[in-house]
PDB file with SEQRES, HELIX, SHEET and CRYST1 records, atoms N, CA, C and O in Angstrom:
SEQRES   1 A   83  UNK UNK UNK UNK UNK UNK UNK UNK UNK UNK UNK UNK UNK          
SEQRES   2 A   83  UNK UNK UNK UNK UNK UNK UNK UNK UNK UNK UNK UNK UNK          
SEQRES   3 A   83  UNK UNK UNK UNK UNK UNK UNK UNK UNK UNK UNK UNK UNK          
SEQRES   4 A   83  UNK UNK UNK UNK UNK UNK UNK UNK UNK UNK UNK UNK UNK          
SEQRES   5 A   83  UNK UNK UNK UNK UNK UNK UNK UNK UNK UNK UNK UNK UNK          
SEQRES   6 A   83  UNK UNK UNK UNK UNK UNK UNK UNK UNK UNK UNK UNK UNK          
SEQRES   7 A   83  UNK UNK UNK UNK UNK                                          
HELIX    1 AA1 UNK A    2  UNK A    8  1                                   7    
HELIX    2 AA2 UNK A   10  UNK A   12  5                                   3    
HELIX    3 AA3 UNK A   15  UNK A   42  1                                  28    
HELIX    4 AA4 UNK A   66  UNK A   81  1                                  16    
CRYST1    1.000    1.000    1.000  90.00  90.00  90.00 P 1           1          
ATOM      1  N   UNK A   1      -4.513 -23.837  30.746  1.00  0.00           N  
ATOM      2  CA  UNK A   1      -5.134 -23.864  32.038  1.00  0.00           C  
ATOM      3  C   UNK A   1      -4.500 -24.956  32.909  1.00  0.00           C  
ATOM      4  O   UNK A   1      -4.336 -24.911  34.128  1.00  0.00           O  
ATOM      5  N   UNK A   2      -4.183 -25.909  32.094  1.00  0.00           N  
ATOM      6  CA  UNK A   2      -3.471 -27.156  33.062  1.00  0.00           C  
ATOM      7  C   UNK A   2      -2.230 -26.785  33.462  1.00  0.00           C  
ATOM      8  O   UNK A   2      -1.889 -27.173  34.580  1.00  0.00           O  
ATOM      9  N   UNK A   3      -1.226 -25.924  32.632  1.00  0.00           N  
ATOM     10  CA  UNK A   3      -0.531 -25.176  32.489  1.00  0.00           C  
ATOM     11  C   UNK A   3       0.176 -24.560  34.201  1.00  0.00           C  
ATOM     12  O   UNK A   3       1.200 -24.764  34.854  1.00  0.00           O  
ATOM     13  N   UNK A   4      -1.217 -23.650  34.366  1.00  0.00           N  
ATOM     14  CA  UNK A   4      -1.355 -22.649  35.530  1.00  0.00           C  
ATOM     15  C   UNK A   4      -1.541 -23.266  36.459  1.00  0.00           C  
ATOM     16  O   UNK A   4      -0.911 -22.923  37.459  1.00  0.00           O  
ATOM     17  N   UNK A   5      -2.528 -24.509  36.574  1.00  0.00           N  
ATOM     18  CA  UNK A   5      -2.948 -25.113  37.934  1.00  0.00           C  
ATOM     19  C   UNK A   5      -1.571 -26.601  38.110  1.00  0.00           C  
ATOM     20  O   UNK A   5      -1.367 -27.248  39.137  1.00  0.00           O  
ATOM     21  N   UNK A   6      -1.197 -26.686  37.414  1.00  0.00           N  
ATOM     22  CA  UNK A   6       0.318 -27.426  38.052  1.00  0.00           C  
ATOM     23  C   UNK A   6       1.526 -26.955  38.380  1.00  0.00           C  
ATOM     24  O   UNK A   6       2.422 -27.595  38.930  1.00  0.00           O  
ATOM     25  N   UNK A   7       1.557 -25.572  37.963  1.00  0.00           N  
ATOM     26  CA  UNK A   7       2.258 -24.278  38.564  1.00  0.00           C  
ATOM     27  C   UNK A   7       1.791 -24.449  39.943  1.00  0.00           C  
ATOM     28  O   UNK A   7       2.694 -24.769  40.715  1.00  0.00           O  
ATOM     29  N   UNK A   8       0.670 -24.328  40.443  1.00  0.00           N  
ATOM     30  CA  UNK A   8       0.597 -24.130  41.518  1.00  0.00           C  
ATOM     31  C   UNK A   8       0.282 -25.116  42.788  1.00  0.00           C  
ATOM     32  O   UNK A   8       0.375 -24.930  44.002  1.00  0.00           O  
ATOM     33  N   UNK A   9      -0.188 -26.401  41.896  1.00  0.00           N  
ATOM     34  CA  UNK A   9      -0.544 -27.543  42.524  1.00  0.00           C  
ATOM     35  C   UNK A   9       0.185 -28.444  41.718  1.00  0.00           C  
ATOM     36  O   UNK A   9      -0.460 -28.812  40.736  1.00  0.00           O  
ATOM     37  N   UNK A  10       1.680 -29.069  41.843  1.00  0.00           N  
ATOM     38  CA  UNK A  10       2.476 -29.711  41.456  1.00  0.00           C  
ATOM     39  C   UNK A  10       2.097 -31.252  41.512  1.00  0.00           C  
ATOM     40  O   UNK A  10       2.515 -32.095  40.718  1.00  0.00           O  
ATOM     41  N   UNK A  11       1.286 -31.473  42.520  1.00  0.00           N  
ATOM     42  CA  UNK A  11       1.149 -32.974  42.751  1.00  0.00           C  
ATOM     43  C   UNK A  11       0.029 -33.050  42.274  1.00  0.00           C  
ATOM     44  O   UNK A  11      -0.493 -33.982  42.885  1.00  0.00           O  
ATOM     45  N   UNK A  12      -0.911 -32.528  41.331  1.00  0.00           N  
ATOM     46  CA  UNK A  12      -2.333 -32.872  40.907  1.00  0.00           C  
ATOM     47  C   UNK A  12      -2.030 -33.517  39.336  1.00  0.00           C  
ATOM     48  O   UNK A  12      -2.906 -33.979  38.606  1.00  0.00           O  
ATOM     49  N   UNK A  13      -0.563 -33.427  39.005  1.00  0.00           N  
ATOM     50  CA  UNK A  13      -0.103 -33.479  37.156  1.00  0.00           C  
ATOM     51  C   UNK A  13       0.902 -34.190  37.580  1.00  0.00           C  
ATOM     52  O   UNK A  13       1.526 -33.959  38.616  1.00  0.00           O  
ATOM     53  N   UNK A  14       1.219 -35.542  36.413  1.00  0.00           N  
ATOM     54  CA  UNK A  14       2.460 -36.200  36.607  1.00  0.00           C  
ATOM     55  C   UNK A  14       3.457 -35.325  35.577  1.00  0.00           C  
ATOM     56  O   UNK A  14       3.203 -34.223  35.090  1.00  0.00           O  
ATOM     57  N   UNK A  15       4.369 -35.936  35.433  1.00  0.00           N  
ATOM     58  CA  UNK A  15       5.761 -35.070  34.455  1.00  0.00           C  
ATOM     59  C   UNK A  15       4.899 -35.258  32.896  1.00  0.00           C  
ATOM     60  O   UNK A  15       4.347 -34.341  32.288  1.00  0.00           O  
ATOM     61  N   UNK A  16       4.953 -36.355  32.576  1.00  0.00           N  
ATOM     62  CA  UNK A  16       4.477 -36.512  31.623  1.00  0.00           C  
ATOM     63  C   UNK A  16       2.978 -35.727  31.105  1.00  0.00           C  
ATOM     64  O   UNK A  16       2.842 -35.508  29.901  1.00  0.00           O  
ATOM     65  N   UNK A  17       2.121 -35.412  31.867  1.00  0.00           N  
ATOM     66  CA  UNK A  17       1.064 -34.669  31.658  1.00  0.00           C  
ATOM     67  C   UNK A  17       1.153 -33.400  31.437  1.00  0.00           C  
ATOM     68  O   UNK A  17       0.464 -32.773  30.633  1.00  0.00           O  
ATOM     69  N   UNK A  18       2.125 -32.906  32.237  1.00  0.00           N  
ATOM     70  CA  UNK A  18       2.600 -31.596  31.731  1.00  0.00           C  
ATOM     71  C   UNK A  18       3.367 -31.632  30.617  1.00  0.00           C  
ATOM     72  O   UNK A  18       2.962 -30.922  29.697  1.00  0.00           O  
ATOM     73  N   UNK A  19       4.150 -32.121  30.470  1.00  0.00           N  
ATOM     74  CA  UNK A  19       5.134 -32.502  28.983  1.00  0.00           C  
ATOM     75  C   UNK A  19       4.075 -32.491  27.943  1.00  0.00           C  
ATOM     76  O   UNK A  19       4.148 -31.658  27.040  1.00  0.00           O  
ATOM     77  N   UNK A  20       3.235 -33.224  27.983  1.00  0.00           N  
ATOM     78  CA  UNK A  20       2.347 -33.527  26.816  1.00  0.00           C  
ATOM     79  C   UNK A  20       1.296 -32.151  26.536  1.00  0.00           C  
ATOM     80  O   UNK A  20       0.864 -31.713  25.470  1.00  0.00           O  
ATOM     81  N   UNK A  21       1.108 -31.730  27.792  1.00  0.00           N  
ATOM     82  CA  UNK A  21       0.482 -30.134  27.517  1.00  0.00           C  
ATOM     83  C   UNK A  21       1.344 -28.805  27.213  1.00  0.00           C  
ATOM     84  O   UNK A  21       0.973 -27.659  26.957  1.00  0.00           O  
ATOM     85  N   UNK A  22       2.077 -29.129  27.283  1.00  0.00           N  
ATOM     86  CA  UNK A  22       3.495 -27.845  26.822  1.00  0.00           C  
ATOM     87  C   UNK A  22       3.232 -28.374  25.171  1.00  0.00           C  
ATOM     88  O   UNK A  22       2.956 -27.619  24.238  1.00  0.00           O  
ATOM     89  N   UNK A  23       3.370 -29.639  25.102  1.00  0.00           N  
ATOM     90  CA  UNK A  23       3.631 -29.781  23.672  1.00  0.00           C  
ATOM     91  C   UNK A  23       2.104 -29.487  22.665  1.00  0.00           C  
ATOM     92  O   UNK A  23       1.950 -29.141  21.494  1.00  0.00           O  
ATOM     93  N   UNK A  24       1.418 -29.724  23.461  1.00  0.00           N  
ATOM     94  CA  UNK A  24       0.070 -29.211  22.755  1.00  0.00           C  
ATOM     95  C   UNK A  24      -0.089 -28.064  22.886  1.00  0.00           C  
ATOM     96  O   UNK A  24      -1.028 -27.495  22.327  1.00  0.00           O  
ATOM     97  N   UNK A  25       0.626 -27.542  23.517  1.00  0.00           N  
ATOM     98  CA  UNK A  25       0.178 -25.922  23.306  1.00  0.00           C  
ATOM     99  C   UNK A  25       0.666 -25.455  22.145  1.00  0.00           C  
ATOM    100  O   UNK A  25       0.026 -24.848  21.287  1.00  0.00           O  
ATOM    101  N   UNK A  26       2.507 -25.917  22.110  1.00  0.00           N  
ATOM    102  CA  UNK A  26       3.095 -25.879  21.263  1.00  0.00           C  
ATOM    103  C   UNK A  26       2.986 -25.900  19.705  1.00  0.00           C  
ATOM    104  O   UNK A  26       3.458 -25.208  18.803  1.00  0.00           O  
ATOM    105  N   UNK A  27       2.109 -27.058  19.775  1.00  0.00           N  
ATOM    106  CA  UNK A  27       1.580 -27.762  18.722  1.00  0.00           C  
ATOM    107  C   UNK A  27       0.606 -26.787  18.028  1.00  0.00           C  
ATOM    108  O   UNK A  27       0.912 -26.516  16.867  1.00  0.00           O  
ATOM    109  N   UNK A  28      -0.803 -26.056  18.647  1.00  0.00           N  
ATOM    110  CA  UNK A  28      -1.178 -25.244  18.701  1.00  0.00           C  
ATOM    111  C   UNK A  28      -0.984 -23.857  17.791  1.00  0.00           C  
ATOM    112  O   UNK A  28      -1.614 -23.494  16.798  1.00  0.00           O  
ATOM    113  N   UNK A  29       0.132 -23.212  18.505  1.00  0.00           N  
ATOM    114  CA  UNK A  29       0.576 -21.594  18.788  1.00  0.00           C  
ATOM    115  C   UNK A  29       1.254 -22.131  17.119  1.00  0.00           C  
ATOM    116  O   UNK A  29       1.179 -21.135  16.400  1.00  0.00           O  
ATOM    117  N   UNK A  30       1.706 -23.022  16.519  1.00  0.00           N  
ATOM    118  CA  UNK A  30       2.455 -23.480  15.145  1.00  0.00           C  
ATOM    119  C   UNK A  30       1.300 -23.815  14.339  1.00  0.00           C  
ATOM    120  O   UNK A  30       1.274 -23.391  13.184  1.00  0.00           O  
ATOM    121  N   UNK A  31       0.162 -24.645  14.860  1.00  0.00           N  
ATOM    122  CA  UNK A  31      -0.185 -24.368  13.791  1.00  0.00           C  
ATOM    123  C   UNK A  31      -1.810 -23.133  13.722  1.00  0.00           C  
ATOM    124  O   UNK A  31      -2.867 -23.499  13.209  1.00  0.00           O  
ATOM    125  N   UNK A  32      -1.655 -22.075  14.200  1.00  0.00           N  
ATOM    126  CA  UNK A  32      -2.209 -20.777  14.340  1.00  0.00           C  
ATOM    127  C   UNK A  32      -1.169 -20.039  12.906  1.00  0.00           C  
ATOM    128  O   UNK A  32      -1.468 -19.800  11.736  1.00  0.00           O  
ATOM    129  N   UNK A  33      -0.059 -19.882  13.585  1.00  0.00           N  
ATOM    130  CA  UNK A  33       0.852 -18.865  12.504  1.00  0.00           C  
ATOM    131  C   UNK A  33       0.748 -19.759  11.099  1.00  0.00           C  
ATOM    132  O   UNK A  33       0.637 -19.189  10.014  1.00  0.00           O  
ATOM    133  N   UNK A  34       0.798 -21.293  11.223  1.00  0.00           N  
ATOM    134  CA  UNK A  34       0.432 -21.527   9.690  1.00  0.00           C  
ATOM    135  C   UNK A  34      -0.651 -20.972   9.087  1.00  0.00           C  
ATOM    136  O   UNK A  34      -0.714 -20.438   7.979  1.00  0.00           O  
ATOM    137  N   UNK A  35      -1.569 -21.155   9.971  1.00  0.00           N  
ATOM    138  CA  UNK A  35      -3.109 -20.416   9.228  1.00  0.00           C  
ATOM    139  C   UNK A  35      -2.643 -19.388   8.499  1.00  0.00           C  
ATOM    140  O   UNK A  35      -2.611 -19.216   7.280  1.00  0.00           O  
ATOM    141  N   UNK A  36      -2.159 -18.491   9.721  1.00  0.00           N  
ATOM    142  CA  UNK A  36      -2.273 -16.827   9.564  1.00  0.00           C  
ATOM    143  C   UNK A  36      -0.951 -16.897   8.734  1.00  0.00           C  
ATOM    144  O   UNK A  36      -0.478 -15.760   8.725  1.00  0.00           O  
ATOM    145  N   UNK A  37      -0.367 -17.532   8.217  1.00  0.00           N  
ATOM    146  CA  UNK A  37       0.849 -17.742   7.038  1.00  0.00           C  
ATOM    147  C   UNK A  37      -0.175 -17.493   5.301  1.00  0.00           C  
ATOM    148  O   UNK A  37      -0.156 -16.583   4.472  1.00  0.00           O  
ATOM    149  N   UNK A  38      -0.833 -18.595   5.373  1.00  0.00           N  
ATOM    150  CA  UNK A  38      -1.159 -18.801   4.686  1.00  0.00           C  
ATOM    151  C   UNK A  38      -2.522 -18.092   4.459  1.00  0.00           C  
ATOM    152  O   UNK A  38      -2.810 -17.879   3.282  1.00  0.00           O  
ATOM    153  N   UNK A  39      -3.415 -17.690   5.426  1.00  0.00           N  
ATOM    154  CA  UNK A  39      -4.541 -16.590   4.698  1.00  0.00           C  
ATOM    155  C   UNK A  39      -3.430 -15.396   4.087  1.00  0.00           C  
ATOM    156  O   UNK A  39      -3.911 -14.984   3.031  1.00  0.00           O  
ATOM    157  N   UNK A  40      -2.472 -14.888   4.303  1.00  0.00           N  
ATOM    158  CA  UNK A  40      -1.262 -13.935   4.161  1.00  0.00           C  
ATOM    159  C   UNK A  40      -1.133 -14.089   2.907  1.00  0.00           C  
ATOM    160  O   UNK A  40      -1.522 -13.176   2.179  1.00  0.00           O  
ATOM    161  N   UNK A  41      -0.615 -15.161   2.389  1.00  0.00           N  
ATOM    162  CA  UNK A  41      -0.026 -15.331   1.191  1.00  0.00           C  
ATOM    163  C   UNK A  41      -1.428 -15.366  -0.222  1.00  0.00           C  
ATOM    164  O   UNK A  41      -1.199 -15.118  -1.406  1.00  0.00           O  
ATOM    165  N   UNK A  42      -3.242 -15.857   0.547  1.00  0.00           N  
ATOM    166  CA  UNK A  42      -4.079 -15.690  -0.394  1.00  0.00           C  
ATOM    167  C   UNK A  42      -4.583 -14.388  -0.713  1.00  0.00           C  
ATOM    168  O   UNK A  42      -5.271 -14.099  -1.692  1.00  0.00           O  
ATOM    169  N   UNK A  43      -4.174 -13.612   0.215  1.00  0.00           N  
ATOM    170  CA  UNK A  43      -4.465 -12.081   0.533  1.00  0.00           C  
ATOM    171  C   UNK A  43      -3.982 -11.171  -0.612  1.00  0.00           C  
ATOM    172  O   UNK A  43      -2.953 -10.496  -0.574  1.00  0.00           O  
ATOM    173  N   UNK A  44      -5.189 -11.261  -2.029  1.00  0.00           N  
ATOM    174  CA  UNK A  44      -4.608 -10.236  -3.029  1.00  0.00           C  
ATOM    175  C   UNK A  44      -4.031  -8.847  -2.287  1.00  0.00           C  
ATOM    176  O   UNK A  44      -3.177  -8.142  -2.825  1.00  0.00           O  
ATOM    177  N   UNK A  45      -4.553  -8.584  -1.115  1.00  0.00           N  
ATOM    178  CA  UNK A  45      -4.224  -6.683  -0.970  1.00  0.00           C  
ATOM    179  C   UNK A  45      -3.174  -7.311   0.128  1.00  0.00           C  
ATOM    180  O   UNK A  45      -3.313  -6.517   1.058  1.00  0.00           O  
ATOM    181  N   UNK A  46      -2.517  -7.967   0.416  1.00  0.00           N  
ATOM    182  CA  UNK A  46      -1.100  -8.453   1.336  1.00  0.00           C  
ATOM    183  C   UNK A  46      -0.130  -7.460   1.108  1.00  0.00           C  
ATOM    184  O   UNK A  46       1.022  -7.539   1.533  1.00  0.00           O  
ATOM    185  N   UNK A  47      -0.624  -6.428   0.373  1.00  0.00           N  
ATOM    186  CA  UNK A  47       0.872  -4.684   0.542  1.00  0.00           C  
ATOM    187  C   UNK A  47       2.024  -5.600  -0.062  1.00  0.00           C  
ATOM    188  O   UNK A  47       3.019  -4.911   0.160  1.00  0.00           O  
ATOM    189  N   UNK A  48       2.379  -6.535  -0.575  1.00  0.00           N  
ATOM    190  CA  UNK A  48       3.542  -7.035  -0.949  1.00  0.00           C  
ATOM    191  C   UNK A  48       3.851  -6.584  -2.494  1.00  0.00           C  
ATOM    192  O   UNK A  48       2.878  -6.522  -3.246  1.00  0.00           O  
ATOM    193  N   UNK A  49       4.961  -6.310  -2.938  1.00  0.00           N  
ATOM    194  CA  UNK A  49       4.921  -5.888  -4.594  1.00  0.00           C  
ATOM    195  C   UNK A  49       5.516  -7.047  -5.401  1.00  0.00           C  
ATOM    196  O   UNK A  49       6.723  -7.164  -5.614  1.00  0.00           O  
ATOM    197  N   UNK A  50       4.627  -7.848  -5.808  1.00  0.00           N  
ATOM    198  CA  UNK A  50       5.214  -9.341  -6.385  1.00  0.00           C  
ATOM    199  C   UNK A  50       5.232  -8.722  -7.982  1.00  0.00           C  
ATOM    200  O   UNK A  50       5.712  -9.643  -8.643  1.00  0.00           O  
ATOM    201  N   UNK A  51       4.940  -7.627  -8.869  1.00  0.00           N  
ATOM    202  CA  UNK A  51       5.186  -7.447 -10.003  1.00  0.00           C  
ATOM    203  C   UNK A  51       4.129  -8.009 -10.907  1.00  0.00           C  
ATOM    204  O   UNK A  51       4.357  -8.243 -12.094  1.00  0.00           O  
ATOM    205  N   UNK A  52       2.971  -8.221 -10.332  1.00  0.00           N  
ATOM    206  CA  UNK A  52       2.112  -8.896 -11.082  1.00  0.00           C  
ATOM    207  C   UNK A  52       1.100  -8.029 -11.269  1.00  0.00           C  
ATOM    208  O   UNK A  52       0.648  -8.056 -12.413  1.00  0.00           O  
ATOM    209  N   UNK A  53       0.440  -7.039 -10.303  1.00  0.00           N  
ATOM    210  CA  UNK A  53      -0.229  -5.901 -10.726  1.00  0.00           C  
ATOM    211  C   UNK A  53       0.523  -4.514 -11.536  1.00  0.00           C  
ATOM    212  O   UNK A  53       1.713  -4.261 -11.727  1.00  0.00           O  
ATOM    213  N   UNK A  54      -0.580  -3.853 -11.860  1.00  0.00           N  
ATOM    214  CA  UNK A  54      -0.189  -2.818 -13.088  1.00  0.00           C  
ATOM    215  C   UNK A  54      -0.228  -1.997 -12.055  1.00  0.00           C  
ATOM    216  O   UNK A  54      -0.759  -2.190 -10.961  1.00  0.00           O  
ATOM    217  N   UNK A  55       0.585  -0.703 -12.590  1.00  0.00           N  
ATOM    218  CA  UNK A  55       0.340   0.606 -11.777  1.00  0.00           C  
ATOM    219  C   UNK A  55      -0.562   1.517 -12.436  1.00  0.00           C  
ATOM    220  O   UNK A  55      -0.496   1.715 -13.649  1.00  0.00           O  
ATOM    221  N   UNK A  56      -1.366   2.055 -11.716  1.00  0.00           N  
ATOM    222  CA  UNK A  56      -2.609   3.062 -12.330  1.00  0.00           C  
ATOM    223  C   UNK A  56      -2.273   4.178 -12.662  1.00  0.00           C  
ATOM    224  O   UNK A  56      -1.710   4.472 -11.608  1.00  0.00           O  
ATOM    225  N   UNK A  57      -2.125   5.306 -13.459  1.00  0.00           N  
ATOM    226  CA  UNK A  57      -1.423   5.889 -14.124  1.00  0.00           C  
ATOM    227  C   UNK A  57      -2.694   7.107 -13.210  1.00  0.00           C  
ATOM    228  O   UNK A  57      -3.876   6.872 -12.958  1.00  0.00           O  
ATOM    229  N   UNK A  58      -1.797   8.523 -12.860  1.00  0.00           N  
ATOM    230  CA  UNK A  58      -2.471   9.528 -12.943  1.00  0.00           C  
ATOM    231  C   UNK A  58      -2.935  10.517 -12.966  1.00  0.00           C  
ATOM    232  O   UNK A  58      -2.059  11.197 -12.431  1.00  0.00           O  
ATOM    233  N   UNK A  59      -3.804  11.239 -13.227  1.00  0.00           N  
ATOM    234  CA  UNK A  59      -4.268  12.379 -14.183  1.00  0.00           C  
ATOM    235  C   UNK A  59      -3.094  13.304 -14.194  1.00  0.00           C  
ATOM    236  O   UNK A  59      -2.183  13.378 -13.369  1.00  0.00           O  
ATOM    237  N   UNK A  60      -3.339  14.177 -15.576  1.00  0.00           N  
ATOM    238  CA  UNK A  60      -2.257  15.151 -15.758  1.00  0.00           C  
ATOM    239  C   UNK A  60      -2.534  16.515 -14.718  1.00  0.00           C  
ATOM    240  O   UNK A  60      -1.825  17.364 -14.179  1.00  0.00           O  
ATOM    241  N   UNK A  61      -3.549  16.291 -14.759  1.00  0.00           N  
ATOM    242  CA  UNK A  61      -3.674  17.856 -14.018  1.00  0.00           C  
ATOM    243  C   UNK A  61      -4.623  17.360 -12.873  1.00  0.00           C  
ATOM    244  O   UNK A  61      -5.615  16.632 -12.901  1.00  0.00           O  
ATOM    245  N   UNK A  62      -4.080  17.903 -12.026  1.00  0.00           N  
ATOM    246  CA  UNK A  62      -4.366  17.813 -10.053  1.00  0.00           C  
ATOM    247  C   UNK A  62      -6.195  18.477 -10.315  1.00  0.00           C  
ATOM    248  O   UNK A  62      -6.478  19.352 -11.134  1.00  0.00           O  
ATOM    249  N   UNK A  63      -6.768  18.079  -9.786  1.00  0.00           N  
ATOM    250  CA  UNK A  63      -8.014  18.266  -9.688  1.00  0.00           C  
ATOM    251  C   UNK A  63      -8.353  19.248  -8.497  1.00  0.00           C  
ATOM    252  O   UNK A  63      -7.899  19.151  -7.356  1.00  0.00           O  
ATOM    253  N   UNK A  64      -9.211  20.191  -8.948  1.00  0.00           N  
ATOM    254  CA  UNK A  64      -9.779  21.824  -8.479  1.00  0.00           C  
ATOM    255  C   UNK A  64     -10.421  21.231  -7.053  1.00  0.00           C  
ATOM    256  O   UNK A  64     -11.183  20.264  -7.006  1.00  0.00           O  
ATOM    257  N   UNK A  65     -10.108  21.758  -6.267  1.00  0.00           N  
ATOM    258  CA  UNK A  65     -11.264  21.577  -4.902  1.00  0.00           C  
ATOM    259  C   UNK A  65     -12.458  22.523  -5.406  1.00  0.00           C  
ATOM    260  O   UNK A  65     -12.499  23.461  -6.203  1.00  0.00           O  
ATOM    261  N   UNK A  66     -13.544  21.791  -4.492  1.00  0.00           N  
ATOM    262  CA  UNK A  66     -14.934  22.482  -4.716  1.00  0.00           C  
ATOM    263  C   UNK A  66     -14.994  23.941  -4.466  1.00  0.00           C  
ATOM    264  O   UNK A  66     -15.907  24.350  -5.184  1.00  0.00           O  
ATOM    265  N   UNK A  67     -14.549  24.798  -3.899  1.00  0.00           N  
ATOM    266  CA  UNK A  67     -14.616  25.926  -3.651  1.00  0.00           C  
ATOM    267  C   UNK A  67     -14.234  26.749  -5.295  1.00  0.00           C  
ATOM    268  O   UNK A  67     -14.918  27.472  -6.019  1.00  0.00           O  
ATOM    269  N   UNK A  68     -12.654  26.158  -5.419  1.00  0.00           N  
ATOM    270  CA  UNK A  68     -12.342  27.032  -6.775  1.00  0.00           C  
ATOM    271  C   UNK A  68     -13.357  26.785  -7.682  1.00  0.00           C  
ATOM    272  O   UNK A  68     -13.904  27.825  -8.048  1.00  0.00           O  
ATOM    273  N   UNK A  69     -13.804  25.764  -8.177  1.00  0.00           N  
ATOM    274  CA  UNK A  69     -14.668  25.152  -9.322  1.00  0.00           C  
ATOM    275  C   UNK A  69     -15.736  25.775  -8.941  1.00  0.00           C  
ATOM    276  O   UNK A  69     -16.191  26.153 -10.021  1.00  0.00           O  
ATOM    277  N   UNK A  70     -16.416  26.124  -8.171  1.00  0.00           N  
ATOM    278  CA  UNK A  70     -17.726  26.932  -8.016  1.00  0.00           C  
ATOM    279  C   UNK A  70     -17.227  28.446  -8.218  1.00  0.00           C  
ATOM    280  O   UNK A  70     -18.048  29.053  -8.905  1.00  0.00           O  
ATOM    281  N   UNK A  71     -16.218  29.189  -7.863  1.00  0.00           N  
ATOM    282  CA  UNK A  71     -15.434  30.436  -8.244  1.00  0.00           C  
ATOM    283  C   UNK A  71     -15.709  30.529  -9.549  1.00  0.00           C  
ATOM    284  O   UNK A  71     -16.500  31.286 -10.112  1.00  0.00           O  
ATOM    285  N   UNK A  72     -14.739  29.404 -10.159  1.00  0.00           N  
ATOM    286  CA  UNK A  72     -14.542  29.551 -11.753  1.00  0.00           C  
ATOM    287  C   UNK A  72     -16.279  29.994 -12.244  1.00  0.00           C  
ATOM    288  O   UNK A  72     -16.690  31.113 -12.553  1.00  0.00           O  
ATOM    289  N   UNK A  73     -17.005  28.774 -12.183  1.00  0.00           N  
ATOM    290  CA  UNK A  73     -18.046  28.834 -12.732  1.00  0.00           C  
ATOM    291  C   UNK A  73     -19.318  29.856 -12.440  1.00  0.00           C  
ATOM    292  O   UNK A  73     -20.382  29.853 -13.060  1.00  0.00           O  
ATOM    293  N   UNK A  74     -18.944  30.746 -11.329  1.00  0.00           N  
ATOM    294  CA  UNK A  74     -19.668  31.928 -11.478  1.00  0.00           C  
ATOM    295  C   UNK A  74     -19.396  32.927 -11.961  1.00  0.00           C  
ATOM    296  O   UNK A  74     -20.303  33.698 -12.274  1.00  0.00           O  
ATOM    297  N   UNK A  75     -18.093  33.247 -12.179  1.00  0.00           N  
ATOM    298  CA  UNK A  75     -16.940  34.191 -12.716  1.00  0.00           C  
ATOM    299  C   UNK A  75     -17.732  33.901 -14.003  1.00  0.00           C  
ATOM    300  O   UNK A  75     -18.353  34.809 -14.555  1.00  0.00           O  
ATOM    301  N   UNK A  76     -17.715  32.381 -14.590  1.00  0.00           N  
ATOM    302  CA  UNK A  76     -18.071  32.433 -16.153  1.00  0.00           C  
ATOM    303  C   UNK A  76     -19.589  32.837 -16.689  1.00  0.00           C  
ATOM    304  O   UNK A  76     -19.897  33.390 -17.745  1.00  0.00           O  
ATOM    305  N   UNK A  77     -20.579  32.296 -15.417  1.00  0.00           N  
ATOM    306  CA  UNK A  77     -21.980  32.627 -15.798  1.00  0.00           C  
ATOM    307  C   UNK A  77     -21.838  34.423 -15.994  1.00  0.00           C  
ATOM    308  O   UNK A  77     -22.260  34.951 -17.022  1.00  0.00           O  
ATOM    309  N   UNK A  78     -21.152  35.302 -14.796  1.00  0.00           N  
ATOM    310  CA  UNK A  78     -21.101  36.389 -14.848  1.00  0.00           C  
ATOM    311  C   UNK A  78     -20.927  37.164 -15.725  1.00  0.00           C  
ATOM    312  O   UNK A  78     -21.543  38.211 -15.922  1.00  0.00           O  
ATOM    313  N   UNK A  79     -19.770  36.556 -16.538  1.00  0.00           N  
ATOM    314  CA  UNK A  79     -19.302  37.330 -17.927  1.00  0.00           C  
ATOM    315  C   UNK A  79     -20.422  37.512 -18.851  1.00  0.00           C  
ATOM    316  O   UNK A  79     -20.753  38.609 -19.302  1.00  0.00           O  
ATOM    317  N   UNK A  80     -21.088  36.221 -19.159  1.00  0.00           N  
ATOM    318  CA  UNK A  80     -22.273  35.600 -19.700  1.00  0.00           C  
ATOM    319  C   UNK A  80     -23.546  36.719 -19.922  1.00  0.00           C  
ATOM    320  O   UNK A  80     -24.002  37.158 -20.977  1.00  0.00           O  
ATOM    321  N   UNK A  81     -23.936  37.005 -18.520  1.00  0.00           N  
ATOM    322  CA  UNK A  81     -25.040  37.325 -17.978  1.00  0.00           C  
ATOM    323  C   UNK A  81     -24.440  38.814 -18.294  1.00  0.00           C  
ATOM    324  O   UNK A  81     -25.305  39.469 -18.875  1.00  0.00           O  
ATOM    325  N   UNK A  82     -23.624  39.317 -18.160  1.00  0.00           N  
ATOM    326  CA  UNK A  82     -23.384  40.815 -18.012  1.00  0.00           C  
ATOM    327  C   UNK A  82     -23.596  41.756 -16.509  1.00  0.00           C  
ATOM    328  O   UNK A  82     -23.936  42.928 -16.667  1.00  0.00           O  
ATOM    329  N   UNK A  83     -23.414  41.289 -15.193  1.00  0.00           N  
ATOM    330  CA  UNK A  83     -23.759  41.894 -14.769  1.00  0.00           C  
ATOM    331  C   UNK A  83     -23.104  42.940 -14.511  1.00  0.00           C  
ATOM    332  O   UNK A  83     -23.626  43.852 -13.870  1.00  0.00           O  
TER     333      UNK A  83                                                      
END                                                                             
């Protein structure tokens, strides 16, 4: 904000006041990305493949959507039942 208003009002900020607010911003915007560095790196699900998790192995056979599986299983009561 001090930033914007000595942009436009030059004589309300000496050199040094602005210098020192560039650098705090600076200061700032560095240490933000450290944060966000470092929640990153505690982040078990961070999508990164460090070789330390297992891979989940899976099933042999692709699993029936609900429609077929209700097919199958009237087809079988049917036989059953005799109709």
């Amino acid at each position: 904000m001090i930033l914007k208003r000595a942009k436009k009002h030059p004589e309300l900020y000496s050199k040094e006041e602005i210098n020192f607010a560039k650098n705090f911003k600076k200061h700032l915007k560095l240490e933000k990305k450290h944060h966000e560095r470092k929640l990153g790196d505690s982040n078990p699900r961070g999508g990164k493949d460090d070789g330390v998790r297992g891979k989940s192995e899976q099933p042999q056979e692709s699993r029936q959507p609900k429609r077929q599986w209700i097919v199958k299983l009237l087809h079988q009561t049917r036989s059953l039942v005799g109709f």
